[in-house]
Steps between C-alpha positions, in 0.01 A plus 500: 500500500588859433591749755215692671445890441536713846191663569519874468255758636271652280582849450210775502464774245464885636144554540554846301151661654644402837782687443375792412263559792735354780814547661693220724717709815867406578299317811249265258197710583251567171478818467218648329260871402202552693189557262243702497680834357416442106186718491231622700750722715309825553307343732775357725705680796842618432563255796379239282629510214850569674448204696428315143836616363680284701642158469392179731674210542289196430542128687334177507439255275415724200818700516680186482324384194564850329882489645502150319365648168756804526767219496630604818461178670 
């Protein structure tokens, strides 16, 4: 008989939507925009929407799944 092949890991295109929309820190934390700032704004606080500017870092099992897509992982 002939020898076996090693079994390699599958490797994981860049999820290119992913990428656009998320960030991963030095850390490993997703980091991602808030939403909710596209349109309807005249009606919002300036509290709000400056609260909306900023960025949150996301965890769990989701984030993972995104980190995996990014090609992070």
């Amino acid at each position: 008989m002939g020898k076996r092949k090693p079994k390699l890991k599958i490797k994981h295109k860049t999820h290119k939507g992913a990428k656009k929309r998320f960030k991963v820190s030095a850390n490993g934390k997703l980091l991602r925009k808030q939403a909710g700032k596209r349109h309807l704004n005249s009606s919002k606080s300036g509290r709000r929407k400056q609260r909306l500017r900023q960025t949150v870092a996301e965890t769990g099992k989701v984030a993972r799944k995104i980190i995996i897509a990014l090609g992070e992982a």
